[in-house]
C-alpha positions in Angstrom: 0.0 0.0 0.0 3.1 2.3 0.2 2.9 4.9 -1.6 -1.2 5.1 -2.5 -3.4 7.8 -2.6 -5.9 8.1 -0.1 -9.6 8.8 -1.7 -11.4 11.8 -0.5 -14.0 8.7 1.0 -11.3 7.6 3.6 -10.1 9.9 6.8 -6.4 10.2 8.7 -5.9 10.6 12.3 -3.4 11.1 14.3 -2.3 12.6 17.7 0.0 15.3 16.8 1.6 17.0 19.4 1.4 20.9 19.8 5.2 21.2 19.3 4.1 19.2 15.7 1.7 21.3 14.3 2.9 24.6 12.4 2.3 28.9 12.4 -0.4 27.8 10.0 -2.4 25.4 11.9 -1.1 22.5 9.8 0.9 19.5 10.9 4.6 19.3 10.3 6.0 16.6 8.7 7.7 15.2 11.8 4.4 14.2 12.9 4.3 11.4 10.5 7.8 10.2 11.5 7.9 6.9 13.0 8.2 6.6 17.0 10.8 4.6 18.0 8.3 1.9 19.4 6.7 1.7 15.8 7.9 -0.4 12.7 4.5 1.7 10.8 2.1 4.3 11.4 -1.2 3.1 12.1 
């Protein structure tokens, strides 16, 4: 599935934390970085 687009029909979430998300309101890319506890995001 790497590397798919996700349809407008589907939805992501995840916990980003406030030192993650940008000026904008927007998260930064570091909040999709795998933890060091994770082999994928889920």
């Amino acid at each position: 599935m790497q590397g798919q687009d996700i349809g407008d029909d589907h939805h992501v979430l995840r916990y980003c934390k406030p030192s993650s998300i940008g000026e904008e309101g927007l998260p930064l890319s570091i909040a999709f970085e795998l933890r060091d506890s994770e082999d994928y995001l889920s």
